[in-house]
N, C-alpha and C positions, 0 to 999 in steps of 0.2 A: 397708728404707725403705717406707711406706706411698705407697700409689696409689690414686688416686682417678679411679674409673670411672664414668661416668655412664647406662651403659648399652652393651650389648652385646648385637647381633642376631648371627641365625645366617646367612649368606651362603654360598649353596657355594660350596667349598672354601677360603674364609677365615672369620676372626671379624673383625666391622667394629665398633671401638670408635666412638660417637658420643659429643659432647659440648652440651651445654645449660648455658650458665651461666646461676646466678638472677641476679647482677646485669650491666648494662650496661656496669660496668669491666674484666668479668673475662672471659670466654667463649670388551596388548588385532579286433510287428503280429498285429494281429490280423484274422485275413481271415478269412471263408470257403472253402471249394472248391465246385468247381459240382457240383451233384447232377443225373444222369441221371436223366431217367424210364424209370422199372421198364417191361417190356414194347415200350419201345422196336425194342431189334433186333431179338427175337423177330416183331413184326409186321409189318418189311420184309423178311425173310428170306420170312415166307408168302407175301406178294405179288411177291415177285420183281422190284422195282425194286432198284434199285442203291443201296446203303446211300449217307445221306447224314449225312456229321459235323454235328454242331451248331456252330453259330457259336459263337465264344466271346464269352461274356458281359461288357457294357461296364460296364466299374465306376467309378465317379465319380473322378476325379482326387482323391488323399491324402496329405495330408503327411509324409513322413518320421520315422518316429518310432526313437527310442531302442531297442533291443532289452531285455528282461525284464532287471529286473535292474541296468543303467548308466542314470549318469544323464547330459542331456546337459551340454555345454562351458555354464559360468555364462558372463552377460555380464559381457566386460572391466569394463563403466562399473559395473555395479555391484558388484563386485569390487577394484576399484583401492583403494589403501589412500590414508588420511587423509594431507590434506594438512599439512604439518611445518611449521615455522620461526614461526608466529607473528610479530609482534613486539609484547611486552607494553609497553616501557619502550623509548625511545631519546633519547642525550644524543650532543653533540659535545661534544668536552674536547681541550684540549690538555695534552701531558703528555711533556717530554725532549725539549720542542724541535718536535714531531711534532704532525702534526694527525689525531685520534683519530673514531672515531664508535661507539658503544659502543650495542648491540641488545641487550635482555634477551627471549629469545626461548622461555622456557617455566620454569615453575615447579612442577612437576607432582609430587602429593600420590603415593606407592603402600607402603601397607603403613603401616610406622612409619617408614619414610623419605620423604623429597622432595629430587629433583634440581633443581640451576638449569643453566640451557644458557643462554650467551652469545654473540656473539659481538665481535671487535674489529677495525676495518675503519682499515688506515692510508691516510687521505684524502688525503694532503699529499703533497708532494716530498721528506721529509725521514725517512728511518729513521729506526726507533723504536728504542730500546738500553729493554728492559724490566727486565735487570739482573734481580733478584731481589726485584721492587717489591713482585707480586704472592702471593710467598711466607710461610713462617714462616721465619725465620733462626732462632730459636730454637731452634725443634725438626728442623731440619738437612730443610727442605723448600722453601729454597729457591727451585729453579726450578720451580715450580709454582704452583697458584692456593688454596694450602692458606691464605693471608692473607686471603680472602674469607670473610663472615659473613652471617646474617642477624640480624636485630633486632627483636624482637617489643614496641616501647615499652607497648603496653598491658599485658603481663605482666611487663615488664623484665627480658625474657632474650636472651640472645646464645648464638647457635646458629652454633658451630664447624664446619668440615669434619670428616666420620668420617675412622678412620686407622684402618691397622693395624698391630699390631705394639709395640715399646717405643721408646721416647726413643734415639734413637741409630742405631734401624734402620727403624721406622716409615715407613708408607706413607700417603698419603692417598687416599680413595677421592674422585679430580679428577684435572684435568690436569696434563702439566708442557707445558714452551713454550721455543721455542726461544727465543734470549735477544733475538737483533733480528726485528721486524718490519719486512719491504720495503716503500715506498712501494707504493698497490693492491693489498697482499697481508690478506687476510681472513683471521680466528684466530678458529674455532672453540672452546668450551671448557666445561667443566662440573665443579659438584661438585657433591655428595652432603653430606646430613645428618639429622638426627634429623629427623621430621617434630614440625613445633608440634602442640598440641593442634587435635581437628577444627573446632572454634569461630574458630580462627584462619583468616580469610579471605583476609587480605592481611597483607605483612609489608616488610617496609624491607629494603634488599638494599645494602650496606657495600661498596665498592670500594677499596682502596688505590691513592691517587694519583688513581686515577679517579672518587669520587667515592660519593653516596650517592642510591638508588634506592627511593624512598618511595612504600609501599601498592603494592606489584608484587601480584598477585591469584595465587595459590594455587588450581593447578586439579585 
């Protein structure tokens, strides 16, 4: 039986198939020491007065410095790492009865792929039964978010979640979920795919159930 691959990057320790369909139907010290003068003791000894120490030398108050070699502790503040979560896109939907509020919170280009990061926030009083909305039943994925796509209308392509593996035992590189969402319980989630071409700025972001998320920006 022939198989049709659209592409395949190298991931350690998997191979991640990606998918691209052409049409829309299908698819980071230093100090001194103090120097004695020469002759010193010598010419209190001749004279027979009673040796006298030298005061020790007042040296200007200095800052602590680093020893040869280490460097000092960076500043926390400039050091902290980049702040997360963005939110690109956000819709309220209702969807099984349940009142939804659905964040698209990063789209982000690396390499020849790009991941999307979501999340799903149940607003209401009423648990959410996700069922297998968000999945392929097709291709036996289910409980996952492998039904999500992107949509490139100006090139007319549809860009599937990566997977790995064959038709029956296949993975998808995304989430899966548990099947109810609790009233104020928040459902982080993401998947992976081919990245578009670089020229592609922004892209339309396909929800099942939940709807569709046009010109999300690609960063």
């Amino acid at each position: 039986m022939r198989r049709k691959i659209a592409l395949a990057v190298a991931v350690p320790g998997l191979v991640v198939t990606l998918t691209a369909c052409g049409v829309l139907n299908g698819q980071q010290f230093g100090g001194g020491g103090q120097e004695r003068q020469s002759g010193q003791a010598a010419q209190t000894a001749a004279s027979g007065a009673p040796e006298q120490k030298p005061e020790p030398e007042q040296k200007p108050e200095q800052k602590e410095q680093a020893p040869s070699g280490e460097q000092a502790p960076p500043d926390p503040a400039a050091s902290a790492p980049p702040q997360q979560g963005e939110v690109l896109a956000t819709r309220d939907v209702k969807a099984g009865g349940a009142e939804l509020k659905v964040d698209v919170t990063g789209l982000r280009r690396q390499g020849r792929l790009v991941t999307l990061s979501w999340t799903v926030t149940n607003t209401g009083d009423t648990k959410w039964n996700m069922g297998s909305d968000m999945g392929d039943t097709s291709a036996y994925l289910g409980l996952t978010v492998a039904g999500v796509s992107l949509v490139d209308p100006a090139n007319a392509k549809r860009y599937r979640v990566a997977r790995t593996g064959e038709k029956g035992t296949a993975k998808c590189v995304c989430s899966e979920y548990d099947v109810n969402t609790e009233p104020g319980e928040v459902v982080p989630l993401y998947a992976t795919y081919a990245a578009p071409p670089p020229d592609v700025q922004k892209i339309n972001v396909e929800f099942p159930i939940l709807g569709v998320f046009t010109d999300v920006p690609i960063s």
